[in-house]
BAFI-3210 file (N, C-alpha, C; in Angstrom, 3 decimals, decimal comma, padded with zeros to 6 digits):
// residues 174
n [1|2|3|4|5|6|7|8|9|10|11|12|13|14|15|16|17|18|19|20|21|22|23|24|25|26|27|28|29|30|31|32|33|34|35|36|37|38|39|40|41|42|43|44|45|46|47|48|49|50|51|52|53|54|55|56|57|58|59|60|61|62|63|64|65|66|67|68|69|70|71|72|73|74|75|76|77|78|79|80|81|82|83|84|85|86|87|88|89|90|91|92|93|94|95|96|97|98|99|100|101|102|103|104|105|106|107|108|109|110|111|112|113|114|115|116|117|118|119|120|121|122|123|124|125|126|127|128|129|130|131|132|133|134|135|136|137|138|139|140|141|142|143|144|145|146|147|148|149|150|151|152|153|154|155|156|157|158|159|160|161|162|163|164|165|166|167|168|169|170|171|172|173|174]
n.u [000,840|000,473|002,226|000,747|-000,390|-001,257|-002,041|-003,371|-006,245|-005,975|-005,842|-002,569|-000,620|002,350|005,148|007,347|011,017|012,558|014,619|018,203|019,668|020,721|021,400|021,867|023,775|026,343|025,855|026,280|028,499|029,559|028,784|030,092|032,410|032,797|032,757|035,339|037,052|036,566|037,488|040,047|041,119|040,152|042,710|044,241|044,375|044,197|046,928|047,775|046,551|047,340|050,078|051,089|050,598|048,070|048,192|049,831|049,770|047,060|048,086|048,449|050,788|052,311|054,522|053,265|050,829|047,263|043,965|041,732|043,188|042,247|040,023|039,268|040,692|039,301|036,380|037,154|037,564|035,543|033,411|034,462|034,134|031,511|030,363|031,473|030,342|027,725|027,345|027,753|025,142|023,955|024,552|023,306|020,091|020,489|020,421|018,313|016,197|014,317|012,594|013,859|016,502|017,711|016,892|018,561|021,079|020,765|020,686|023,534|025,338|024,994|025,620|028,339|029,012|028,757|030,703|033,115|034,047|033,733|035,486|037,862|038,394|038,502|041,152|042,723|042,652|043,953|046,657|047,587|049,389|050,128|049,543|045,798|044,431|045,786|046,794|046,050|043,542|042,087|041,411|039,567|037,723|036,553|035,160|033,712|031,905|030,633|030,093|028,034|026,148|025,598|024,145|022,458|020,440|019,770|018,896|016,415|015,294|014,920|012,998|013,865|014,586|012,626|010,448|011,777|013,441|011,496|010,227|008,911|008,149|004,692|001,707|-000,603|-004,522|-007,368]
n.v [-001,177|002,146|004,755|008,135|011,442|013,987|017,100|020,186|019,408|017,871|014,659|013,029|011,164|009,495|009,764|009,103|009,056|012,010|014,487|015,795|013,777|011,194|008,641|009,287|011,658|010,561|009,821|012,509|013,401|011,957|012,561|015,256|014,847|013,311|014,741|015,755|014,089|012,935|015,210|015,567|013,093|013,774|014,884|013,729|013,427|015,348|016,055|013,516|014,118|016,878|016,360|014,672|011,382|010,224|010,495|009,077|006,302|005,972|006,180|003,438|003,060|002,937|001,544|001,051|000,799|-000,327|-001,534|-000,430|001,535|004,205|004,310|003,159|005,450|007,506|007,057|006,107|009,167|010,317|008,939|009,525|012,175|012,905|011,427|012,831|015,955|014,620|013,859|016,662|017,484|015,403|016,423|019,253|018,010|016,920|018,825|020,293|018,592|017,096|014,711|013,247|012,595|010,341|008,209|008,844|008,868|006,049|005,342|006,347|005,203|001,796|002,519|003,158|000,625|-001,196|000,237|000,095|-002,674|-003,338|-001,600|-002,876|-005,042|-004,495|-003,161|-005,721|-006,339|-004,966|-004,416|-007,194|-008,636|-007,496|-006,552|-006,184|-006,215|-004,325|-003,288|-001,070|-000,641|-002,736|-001,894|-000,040|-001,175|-003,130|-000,702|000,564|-002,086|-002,628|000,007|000,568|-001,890|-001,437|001,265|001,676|-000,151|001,205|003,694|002,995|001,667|003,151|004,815|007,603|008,652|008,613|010,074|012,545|012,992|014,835|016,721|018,367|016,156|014,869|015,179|012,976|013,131|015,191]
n.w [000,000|-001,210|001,073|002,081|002,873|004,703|003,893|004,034|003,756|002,069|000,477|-000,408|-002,789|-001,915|-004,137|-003,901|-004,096|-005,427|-007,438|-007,450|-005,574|-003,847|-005,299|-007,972|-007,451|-008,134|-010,748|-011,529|-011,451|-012,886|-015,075|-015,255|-015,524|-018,169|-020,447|-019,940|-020,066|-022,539|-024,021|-023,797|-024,652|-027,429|-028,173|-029,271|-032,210|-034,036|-034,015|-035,487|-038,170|-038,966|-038,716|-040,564|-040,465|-041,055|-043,660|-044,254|-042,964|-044,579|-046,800|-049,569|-051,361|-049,107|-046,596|-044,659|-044,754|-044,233|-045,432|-043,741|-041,739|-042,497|-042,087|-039,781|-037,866|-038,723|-037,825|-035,202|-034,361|-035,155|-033,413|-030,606|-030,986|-031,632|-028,998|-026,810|-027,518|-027,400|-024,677|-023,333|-024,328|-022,703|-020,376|-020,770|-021,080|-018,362|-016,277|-016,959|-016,128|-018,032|-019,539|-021,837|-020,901|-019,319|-021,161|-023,281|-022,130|-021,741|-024,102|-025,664|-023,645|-024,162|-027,004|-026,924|-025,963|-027,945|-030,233|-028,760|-028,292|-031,455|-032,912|-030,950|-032,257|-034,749|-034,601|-033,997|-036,774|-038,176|-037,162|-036,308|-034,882|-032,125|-029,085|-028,378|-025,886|-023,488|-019,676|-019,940|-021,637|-021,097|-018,144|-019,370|-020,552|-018,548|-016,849|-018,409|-019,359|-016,205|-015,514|-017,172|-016,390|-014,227|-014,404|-016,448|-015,516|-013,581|-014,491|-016,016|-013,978|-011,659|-009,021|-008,534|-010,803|-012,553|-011,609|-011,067|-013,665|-015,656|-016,932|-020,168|-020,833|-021,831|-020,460|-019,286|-019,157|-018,846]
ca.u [000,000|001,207|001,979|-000,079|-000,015|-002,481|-001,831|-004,336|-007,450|-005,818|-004,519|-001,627|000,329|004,182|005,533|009,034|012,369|012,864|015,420|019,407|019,919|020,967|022,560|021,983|024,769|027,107|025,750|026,071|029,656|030,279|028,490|031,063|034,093|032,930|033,338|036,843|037,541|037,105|038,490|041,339|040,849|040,264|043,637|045,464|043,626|044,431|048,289|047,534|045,739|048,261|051,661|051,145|050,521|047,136|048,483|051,190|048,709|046,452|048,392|048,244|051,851|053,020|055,076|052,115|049,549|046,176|043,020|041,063|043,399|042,005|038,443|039,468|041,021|038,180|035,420|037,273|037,582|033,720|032,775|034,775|033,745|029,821|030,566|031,347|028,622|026,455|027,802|027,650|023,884|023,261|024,564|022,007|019,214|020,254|019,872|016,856|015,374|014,080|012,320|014,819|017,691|017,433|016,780|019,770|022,127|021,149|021,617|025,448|026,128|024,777|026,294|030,088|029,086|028,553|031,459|033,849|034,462|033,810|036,522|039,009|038,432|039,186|042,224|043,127|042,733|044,981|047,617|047,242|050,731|050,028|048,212|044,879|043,935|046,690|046,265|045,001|042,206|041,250|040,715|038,782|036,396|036,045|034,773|032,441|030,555|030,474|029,360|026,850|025,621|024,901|023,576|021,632|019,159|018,936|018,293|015,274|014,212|015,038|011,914|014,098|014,674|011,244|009,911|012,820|013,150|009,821|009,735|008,853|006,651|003,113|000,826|-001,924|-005,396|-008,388]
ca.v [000,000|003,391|006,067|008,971|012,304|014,919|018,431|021,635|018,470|017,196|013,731|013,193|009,795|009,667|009,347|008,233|010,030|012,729|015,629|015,704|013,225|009,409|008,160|010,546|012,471|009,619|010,215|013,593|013,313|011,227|013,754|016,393|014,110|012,657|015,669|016,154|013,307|012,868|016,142|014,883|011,871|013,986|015,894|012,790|012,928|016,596|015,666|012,515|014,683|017,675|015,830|013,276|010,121|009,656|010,017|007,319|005,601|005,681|005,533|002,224|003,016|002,949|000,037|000,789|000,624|-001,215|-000,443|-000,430|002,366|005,125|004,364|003,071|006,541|008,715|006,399|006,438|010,564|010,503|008,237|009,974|013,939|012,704|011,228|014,363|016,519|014,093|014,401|018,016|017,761|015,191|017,541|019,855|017,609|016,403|020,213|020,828|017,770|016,657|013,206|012,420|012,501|008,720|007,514|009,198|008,027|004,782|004,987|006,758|003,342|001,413|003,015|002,754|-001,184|-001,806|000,654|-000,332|-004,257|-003,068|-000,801|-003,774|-006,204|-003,894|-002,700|-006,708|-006,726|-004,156|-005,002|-008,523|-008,957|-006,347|-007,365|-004,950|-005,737|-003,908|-002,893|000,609|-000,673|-003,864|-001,018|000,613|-001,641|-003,471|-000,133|000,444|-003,488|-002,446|000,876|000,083|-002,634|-000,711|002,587|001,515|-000,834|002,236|004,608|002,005|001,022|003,976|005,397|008,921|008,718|008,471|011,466|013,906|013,501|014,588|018,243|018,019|015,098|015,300|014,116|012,755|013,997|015,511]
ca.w [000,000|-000,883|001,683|001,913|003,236|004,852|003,623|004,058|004,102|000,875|000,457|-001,916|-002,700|-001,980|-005,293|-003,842|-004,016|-006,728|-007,423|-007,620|-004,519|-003,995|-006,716|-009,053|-007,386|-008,942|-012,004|-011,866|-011,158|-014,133|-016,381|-015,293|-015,538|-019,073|-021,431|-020,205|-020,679|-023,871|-024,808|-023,526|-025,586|-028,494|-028,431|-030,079|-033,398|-034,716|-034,254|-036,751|-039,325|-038,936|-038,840|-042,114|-040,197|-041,488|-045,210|-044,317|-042,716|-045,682|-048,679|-050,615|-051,667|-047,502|-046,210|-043,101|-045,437|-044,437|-046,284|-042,500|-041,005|-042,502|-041,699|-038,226|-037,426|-038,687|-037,020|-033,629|-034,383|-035,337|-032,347|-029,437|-031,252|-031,304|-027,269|-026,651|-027,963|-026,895|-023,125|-022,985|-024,587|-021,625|-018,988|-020,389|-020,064|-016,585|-015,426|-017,025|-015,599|-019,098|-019,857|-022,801|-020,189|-019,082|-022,580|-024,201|-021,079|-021,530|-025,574|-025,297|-022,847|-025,515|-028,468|-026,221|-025,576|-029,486|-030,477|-028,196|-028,863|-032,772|-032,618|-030,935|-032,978|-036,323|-034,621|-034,546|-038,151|-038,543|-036,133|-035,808|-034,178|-031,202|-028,213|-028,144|-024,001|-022,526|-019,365|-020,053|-022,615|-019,929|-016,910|-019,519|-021,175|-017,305|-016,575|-019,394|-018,717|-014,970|-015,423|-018,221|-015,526|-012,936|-014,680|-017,378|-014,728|-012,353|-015,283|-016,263|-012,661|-010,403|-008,832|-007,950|-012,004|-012,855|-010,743|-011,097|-015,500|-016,096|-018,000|-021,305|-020,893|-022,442|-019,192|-019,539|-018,662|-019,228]
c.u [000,882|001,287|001,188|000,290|-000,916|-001,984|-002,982|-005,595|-007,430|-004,765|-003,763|-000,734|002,113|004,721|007,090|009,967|012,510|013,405|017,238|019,308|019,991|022,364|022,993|023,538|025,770|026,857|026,099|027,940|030,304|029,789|029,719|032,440|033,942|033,573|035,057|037,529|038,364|037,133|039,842|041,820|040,869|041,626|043,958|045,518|044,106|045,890|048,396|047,318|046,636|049,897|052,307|051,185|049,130|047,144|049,395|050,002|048,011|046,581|048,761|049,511|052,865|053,651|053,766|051,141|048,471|044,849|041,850|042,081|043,018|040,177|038,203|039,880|039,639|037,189|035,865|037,297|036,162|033,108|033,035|034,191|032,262|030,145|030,450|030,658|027,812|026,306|027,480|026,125|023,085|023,709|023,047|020,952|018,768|019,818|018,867|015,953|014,290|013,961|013,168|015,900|017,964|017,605|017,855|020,756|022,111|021,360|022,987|026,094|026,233|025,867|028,000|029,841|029,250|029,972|032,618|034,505|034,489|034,991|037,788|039,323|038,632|040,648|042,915|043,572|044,021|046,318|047,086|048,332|050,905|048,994|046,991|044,749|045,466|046,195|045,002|043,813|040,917|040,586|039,263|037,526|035,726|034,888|033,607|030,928|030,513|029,712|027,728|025,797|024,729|023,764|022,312|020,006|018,308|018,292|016,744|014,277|013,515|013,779|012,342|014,493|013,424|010,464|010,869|013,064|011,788|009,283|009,945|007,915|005,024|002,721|-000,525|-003,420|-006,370|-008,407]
c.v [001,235|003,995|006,914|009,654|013,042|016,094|019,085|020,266|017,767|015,793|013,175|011,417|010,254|009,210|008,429|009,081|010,868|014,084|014,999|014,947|011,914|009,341|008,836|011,805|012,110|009,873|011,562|014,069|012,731|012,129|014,677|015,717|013,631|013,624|016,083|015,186|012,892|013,884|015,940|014,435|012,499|014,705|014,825|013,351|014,766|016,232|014,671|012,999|015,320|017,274|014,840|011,924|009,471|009,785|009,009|006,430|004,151|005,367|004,169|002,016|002,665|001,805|000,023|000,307|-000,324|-000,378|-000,159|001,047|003,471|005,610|003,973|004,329|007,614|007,921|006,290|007,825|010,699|010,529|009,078|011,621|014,086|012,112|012,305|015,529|015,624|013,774|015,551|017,803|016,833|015,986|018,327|019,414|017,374|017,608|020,214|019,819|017,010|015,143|012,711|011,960|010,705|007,681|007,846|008,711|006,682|004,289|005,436|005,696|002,233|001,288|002,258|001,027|-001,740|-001,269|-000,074|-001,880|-004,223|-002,639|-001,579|-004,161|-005,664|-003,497|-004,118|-006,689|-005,996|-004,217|-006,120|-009,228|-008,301|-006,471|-006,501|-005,094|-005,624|-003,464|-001,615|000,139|-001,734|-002,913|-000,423|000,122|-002,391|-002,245|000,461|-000,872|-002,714|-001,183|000,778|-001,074|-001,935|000,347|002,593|000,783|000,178|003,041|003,900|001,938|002,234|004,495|007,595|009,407|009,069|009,795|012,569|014,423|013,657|015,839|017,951|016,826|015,418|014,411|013,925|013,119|014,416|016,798]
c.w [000,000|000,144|001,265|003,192|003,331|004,394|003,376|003,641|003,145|000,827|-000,718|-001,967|-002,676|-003,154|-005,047|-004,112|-005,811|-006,728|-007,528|-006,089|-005,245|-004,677|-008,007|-009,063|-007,851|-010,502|-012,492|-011,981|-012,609|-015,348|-016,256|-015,676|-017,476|-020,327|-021,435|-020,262|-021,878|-024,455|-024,820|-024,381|-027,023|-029,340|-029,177|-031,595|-034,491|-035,132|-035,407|-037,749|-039,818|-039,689|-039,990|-041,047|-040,957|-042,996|-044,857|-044,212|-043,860|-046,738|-048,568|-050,638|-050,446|-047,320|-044,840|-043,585|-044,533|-044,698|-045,022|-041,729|-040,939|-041,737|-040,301|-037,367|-037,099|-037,688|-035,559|-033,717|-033,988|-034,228|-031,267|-029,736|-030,908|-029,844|-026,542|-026,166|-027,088|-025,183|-022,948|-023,286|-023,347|-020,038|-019,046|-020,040|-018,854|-015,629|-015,590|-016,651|-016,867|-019,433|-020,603|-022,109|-020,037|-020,408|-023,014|-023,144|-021,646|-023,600|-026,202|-024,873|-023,640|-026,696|-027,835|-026,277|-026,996|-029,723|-030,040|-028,539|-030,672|-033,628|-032,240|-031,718|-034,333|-035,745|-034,851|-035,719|-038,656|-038,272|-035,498|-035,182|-032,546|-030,375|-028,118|-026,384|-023,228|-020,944|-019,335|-020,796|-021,849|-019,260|-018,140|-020,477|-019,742|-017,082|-017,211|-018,917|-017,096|-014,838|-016,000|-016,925|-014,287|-013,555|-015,002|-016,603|-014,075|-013,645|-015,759|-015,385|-011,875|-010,347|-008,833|-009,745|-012,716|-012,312|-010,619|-012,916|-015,954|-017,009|-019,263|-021,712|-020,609|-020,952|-019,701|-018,361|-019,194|-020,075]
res [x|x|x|x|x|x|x|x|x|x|x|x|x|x|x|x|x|x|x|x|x|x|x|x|x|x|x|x|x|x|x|x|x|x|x|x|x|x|x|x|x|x|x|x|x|x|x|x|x|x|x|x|x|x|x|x|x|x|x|x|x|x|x|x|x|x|x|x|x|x|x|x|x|x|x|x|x|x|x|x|x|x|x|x|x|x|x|x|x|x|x|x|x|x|x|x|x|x|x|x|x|x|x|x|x|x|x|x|x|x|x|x|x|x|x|x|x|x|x|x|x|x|x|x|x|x|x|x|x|x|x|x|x|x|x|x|x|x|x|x|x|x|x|x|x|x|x|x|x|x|x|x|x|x|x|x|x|x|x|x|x|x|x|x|x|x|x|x|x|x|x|x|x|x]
***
């Protein structure tokens, strides 16, 4: 049975926890940390473009040559530039408290879970002599499944999710 609540002779149902609290503050933490991240992340990729590695790279004529490096470069460029963007555009939602917020979190987690192993397994192809799970790429796909695990359920389940993303949503009614 729900709670309930007397106010001025009116009784109201407890909807359950909603606003920046809980867990959310975890989340909210990882919104601020993600964009600089991968700006971070994005400095590499100008130096490549800039410096002729991605004509070595690319040309045919290269002793580096493979016909996957050029399209492996831009597509990790693409992927981490749209991450990005699409971080900063879920900050804004998360302020404005905006129904899409939840949904686009949990399709960014998504997108990284598909990308991510997509993304190894062409660098294989490419460098098929060169171990891809170094540490640094282990910590950071561990951390992806683990995060993705956790997030994606609460973003789904959470009741303080559900009652705090709610502007912008059509209600229903008379």
């Amino acid at each position: 049975m729900e709670a309930t609540t007397q106010q001025s002779g009116a009784v109201q149902e407890d909807k359950g926890p909603e606003g920046f609290g809980g867990w959310l503050i975890l989340v909210a933490i990882g919104l601020i940390i993600a964009p600089i991240r991968l700006f971070m992340e994005l400095q590499v990729y100008p130096e490549i473009f800039i410096d002729g590695t991605y004509e070595i790279l690319s040309d045919p004529s290269s002793s580096v040559y493979h016909p996957l490096w050029g399209p492996l470069i831009v597509g990790e460029f693409a992927f981490n530039t749209l991450l990005m963007l699409g971080s900063l555009l879920l900050i804004g939602l998360f302020l404005a408290k905006h129904h899409w917020f939840p949904r686009l979190y949990i399709l960014m987690m998504a997108a990284a879970l598909i990308f991510v192993p997509l993304d190894l397994w062409l660098t294989t192809l490419v460098l098929p002599d060169e171990p891809v799970f170094d540490p640094d790429t282990t910590q950071m796909v561990l951390r992806l499944l683990i995060s993705s695990a956790i997030w994606i359920p609460y973003m789904m389940r959470s009741r303080r999710v559900k009652n705090t993303f709610v502007r912008g949503k059509a209600t229903g009614g008379a």
